[in-house]
N, C-alpha and C positions, 0 to 999 in steps of 0.2 A: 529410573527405578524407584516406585516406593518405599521406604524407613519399612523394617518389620514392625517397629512401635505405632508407627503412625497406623497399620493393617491391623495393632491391636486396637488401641483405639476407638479407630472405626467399627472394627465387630461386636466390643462390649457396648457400644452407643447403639447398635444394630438390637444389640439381644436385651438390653431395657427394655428398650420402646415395647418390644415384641413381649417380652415378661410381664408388662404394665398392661399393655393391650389385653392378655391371656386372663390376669387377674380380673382386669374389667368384667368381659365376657363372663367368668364362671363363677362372680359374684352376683351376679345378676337372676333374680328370682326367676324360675323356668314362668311361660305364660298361666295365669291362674293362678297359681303359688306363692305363698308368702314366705320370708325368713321366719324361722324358728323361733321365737322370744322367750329369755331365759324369767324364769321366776320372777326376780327382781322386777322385772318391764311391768309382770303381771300384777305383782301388789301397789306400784307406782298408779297401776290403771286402777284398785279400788278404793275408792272415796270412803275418805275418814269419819270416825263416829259424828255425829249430827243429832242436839238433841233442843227441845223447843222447853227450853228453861221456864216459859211463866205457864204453859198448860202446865205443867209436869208439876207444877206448886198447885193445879186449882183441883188433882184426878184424885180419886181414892181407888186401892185395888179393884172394888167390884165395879170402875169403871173401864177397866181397861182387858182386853185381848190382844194376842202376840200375832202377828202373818209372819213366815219363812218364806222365803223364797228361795228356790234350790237353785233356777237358772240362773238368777241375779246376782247371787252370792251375798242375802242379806236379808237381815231379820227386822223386822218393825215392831215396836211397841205401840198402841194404840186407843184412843178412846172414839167411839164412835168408826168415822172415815177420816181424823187426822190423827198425821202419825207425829207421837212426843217423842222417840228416839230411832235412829237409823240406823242402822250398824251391818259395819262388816262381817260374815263370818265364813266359816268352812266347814263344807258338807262332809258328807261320807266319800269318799274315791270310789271308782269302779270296782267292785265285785263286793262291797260293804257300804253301798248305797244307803242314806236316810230316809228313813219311812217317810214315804209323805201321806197326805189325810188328816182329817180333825183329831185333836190331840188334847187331854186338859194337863197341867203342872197335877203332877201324882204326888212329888216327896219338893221338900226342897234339904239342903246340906251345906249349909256353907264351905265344910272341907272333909268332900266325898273324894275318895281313890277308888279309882277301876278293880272289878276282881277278876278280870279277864288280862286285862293288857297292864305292862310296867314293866320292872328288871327285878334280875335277881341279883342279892346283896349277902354279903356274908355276915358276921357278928357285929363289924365294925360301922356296918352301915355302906361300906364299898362297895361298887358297882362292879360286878364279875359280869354280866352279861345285861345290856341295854337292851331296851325295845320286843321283851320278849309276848310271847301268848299264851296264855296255859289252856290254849285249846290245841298245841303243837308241840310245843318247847317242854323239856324238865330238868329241872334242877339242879345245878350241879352240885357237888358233894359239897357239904358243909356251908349251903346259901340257903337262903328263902327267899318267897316272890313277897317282893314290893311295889302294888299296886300304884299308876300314874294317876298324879293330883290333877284333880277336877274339882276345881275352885269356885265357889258360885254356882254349882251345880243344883239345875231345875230338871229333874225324872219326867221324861216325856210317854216312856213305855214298860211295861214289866221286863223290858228284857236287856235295859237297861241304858235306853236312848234319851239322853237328854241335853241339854244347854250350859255350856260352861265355859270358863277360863282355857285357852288353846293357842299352839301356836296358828297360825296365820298367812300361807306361803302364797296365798292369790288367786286359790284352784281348792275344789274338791279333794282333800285330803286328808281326815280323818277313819276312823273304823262304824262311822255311822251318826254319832253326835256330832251335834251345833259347835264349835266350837266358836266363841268371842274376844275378842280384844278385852281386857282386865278391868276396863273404866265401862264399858258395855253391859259386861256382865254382870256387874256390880251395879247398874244401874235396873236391869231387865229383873236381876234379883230381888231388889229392895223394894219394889214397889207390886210387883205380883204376888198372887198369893195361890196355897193350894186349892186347884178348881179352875184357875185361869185359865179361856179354853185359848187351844193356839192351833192355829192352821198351817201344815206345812204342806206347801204346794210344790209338786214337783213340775 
């Protein structure tokens, strides 16, 4: 006769195997299909600013033009066919997509805020409501809207599409402007001037 312990045992070494095996199986990407990749994965995949230090001493403004690229996820600065800076940015998201088509720098601002998009603040400068829109949202009693900073902001359209300081999560996700890494934008700023024409290719 069998030990009852020993019949345990045996069952729980039975139901691993079988739990391991189960996990195998339903980890495994269906045929065609990839796992899911979180954010992170995706900024790890965009390659860091890149810029060609001795053209970038010999160009004067009226030599240079900006290309966007919406698929790539990346903006050039350029004289001619080479390009003196490379940069990461982030486009408009689905349903506030970035204009693409030829574009010149309309305004430039070193510290322009949104009059559409930011939060509302009370007297002391507090944050009562983040991330709001004053194309939907209003105001709660006793706040006003405090437009979000767009730092290094180059005006691409009258409606108020342009190139700036933004966060950066690896994907299309702004409200339609370019958004830039802080040393990018800083650099795409300083050396353009109003009239620069820039192409943004969707």
């Amino acid at each position: 006769m069998i030990k009852s312990s020993t019949i345990g045992i045996f069952s729980s070494a039975v139901l691993a195997v079988a739990l391991s095996a189960d996990a195998q199986l339903f980890n495994q990407p269906k045929s065609g299909l990839q796992p899911m990749r979180s954010a992170v994965d995706l900024i790890k995949k965009q390659p860091p600013l890149a810029v060609n230090q001795p053209l970038l001493g010999k160009v004067t403004p009226d030599d240079l033009h900006i290309i966007v690229s919406l698929s790539k996820q990346r903006a050039y600065l350029l004289t001619g066919d080479q390009i003196i800076v490379d940069s990461p940015i982030s486009s408009g998201k689905h349903g506030h997509s970035s204009p693409s088509g030829s574009f010149t720098v309309l305004e430039k601002d070193p510290n322009h805020h949104s009059t559409l998009y930011g939060d509302f603040v009370d007297s002391s400068g507090r944050i009562v409501r983040a991330g709001v829109s004053m194309h939907i949202d209003s105001a709660p009693s006793g706040t006003h809207f405090q437009g979000a900073a767009m730092k290094w902001f180059m005006r691409l359209t009258g409606e108020g599409v342009g190139m700036h300081v933004g966060i950066l999560p690896g994907y299309p996700a702004s409200h339609g402007c370019i958004r830039m890494p802080s040393d990018g934008a800083k650099l795409f700023y300083d050396h353009v001037k109003v009239g620069t024409p820039v192409e943004v290719q969707g």
